[in-house]
C-alpha positions in Angstrom: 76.8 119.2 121.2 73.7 117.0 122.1 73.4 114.9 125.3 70.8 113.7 127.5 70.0 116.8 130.4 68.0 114.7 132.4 69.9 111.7 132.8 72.8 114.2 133.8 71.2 115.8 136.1 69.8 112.6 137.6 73.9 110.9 137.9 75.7 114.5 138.7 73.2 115.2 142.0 73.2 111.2 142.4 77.0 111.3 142.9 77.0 114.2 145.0 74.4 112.6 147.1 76.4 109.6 147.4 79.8 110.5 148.1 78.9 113.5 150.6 76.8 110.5 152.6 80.0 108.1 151.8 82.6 110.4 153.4 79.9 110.7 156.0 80.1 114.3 155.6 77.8 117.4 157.2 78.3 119.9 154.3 79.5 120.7 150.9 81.1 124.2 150.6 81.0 125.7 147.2 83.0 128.9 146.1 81.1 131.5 144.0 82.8 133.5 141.3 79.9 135.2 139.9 80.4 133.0 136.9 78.5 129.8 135.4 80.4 127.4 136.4 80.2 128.0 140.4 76.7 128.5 139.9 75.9 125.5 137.8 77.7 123.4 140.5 75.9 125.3 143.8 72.3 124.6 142.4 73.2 121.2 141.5 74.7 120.6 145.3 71.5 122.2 146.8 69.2 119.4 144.6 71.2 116.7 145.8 71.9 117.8 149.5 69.1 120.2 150.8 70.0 124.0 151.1 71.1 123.3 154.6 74.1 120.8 153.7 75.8 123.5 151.2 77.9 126.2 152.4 77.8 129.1 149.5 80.9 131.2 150.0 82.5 134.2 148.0 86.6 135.0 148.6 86.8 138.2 146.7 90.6 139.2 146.3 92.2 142.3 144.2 91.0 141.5 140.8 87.4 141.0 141.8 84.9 143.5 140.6 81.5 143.9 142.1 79.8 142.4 139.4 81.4 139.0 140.7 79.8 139.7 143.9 76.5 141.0 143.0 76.3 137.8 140.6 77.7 135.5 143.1 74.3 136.4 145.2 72.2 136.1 142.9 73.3 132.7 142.3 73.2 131.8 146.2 69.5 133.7 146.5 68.3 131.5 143.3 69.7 128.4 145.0 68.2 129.4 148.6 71.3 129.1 150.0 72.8 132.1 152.3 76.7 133.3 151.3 79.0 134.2 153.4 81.9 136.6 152.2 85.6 135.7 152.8 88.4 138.3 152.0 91.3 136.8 150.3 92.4 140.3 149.6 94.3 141.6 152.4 96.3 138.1 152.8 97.2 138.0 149.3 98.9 141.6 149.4 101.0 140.4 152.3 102.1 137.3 150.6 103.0 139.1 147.7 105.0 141.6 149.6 106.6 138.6 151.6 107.6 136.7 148.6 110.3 139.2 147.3 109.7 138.0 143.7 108.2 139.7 140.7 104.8 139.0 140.6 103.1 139.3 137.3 99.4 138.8 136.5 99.7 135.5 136.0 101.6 134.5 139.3 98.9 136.7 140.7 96.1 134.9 139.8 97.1 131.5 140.6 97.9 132.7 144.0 94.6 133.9 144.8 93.0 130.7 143.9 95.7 128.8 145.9 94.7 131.4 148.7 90.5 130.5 147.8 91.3 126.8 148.4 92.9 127.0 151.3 89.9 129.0 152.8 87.3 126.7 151.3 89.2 123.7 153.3 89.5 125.1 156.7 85.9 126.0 156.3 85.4 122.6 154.8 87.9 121.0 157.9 85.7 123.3 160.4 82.6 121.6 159.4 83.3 118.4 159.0 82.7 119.4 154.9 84.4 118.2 151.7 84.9 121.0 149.0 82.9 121.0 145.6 84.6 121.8 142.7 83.2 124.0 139.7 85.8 122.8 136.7 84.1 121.0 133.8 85.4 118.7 131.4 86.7 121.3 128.7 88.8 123.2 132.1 90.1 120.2 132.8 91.2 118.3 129.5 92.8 121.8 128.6 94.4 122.1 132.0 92.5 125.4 132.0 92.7 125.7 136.2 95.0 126.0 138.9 96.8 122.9 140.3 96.3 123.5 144.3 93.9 126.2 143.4 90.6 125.9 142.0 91.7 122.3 141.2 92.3 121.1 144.4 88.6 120.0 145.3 87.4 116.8 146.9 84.4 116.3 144.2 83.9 117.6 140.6 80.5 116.7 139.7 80.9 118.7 136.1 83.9 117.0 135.3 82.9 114.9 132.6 80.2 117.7 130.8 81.5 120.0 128.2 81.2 123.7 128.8 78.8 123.7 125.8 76.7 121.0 127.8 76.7 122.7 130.9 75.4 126.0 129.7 72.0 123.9 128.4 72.3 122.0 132.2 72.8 125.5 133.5 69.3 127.0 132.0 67.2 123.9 132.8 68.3 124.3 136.7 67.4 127.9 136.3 70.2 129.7 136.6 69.9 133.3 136.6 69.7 135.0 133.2 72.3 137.0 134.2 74.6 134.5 135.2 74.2 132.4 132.0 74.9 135.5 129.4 78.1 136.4 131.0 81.2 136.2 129.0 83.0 133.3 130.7 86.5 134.6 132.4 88.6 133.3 135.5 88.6 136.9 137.1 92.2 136.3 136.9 93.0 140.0 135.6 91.0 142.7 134.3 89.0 142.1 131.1 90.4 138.0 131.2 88.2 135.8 129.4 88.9 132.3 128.9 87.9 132.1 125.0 90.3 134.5 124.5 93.0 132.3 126.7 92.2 129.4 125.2 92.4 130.8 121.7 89.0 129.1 120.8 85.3 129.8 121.4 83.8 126.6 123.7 81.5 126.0 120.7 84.5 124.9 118.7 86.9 123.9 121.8 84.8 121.0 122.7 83.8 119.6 119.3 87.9 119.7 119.2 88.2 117.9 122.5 85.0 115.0 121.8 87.2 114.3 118.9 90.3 113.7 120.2 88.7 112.1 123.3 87.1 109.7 120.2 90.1 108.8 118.2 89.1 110.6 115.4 91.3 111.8 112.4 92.8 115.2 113.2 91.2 115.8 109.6 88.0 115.2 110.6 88.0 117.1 113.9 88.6 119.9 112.0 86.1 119.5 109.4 83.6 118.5 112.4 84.6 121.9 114.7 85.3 124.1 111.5 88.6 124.9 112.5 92.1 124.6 111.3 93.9 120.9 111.6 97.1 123.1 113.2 94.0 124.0 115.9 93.2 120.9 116.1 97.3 120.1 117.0 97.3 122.8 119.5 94.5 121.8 121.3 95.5 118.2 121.8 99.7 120.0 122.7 97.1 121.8 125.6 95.8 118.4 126.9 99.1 116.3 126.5 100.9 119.5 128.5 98.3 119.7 131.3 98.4 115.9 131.7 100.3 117.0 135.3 97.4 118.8 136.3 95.2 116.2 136.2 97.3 113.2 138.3 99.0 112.6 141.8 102.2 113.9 142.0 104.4 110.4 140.5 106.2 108.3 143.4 109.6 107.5 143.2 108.3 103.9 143.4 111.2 101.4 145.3 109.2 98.0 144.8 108.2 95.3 147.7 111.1 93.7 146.0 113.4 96.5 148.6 111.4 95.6 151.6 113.3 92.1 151.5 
């Protein structure tokens, strides 16, 4: 998928830049997975603030691996930004001992990146900060995230480029080589990787998703992404589904009309 790098780089760090100085705010505070999309978002935050208005932070919990951390620093060394290492793991054990439910792998996951955001924000609260989030537009049509987790962020300045997009964005910021070959995966569980999740590679997800997001015939997205028209179905059941993730919780609204 083609697009314009420069003009997205110029309104991404633009609107950092200006809502950080709008909400009169001393620092952004980013959260490092070791994968692209953290580090895409850090570098970006660093152009548009100065290393010393970005917070780089890493919240390891159970299902981190080492590679995560030792990619998470290379993304905050490439940036010039310091990280600081928060433990999610020893709360989330005793949550999940406390809960006296079954917790599965799933239930697991999510609660690790409720546990991340609530870290970022008292870190965020502490420094008079707004948290950064990392999800781009194919997360977030998909619903691919965690409500109250990694979702519940203050900013999203990827939120309207494609994961296919933001790989190219990724290389011209330099992002480390290492970084930007890694299979992408939410660390949710061992061996996780969100093609595999998703059910599609990005390079056909997002053709998919421009489609829809067009109006175009489910015929033609196919043809266009080279995939099956029931893909093509499922795809657009996974943005209609997730539409919950991406609003306010609804009001039971009573009208001025009761106010009378």
């Amino acid at each position: 998928m083609s697009f314009d790098v420069d003009r997205t780089l110029n309104l991404t760090t633009g609107f950092l830049a200006d809502r950080v100085d709008r909400a009169e705010a001393e620092v952004a505070v980013v959260g490092l997975s070791g994968g692209l999309d953290s580090a895409t978002t850090l570098t970006l935050a660093v152009e548009a603030l100065g290393p010393a208005n970005v917070e780089a932070l890493t919240l390891p919990g159970p299902t981190s691996t080492k590679r995560d951390e030792r990619l998470a620093r290379q993304a905050a060394e490439a940036a010039g930004v310091e990280l600081d290492t928060i433990q999610i793991g020893p709360s989330a054990e005793t949550l999940e001992d406390e809960l006296g439910i079954a917790v599965d792998r799933t239930v697991r996951g999510n609660l690790q990146a409720r546990l991340r955001m609530a870290a970022m924000y008292a870190r965020a609260n502490a420094h008079d900060g707004l948290v950064i989030g990392t999800g781009n537009k194919s997360e977030l049509l998909t619903g691919y995230f965690t409500k109250y987790g990694d979702g519940g962020v203050d900013l999203l300045p990827l939120g309207d480029v494609y994961k296919t997009q933001e790989r190219v964005l990724a290389a011209e910021l330099g992002v480390p080589e290492a970084i930007l070959e890694r299979p992408p995966t939410a660390g949710l569980w061992e061996g996780q990787t969100d093609e595999d999740e998703l059910g599609l590679a990005y390079t056909e997800l997002d053709v998919v998703l421009a489609g829809l997001e067009r109006g175009q015939a489910r015929e033609t997205i196919a043809e266009a992404a080279d995939v099956g028209g029931d893909e093509v179905a499922r795809v657009e059941g996974m943005v209609a589904a997730s539409e919950h993730k991406r609003a306010t919780a609804p009001i039971a609204e009573r009208g001025a009309a009761s106010e009378s």
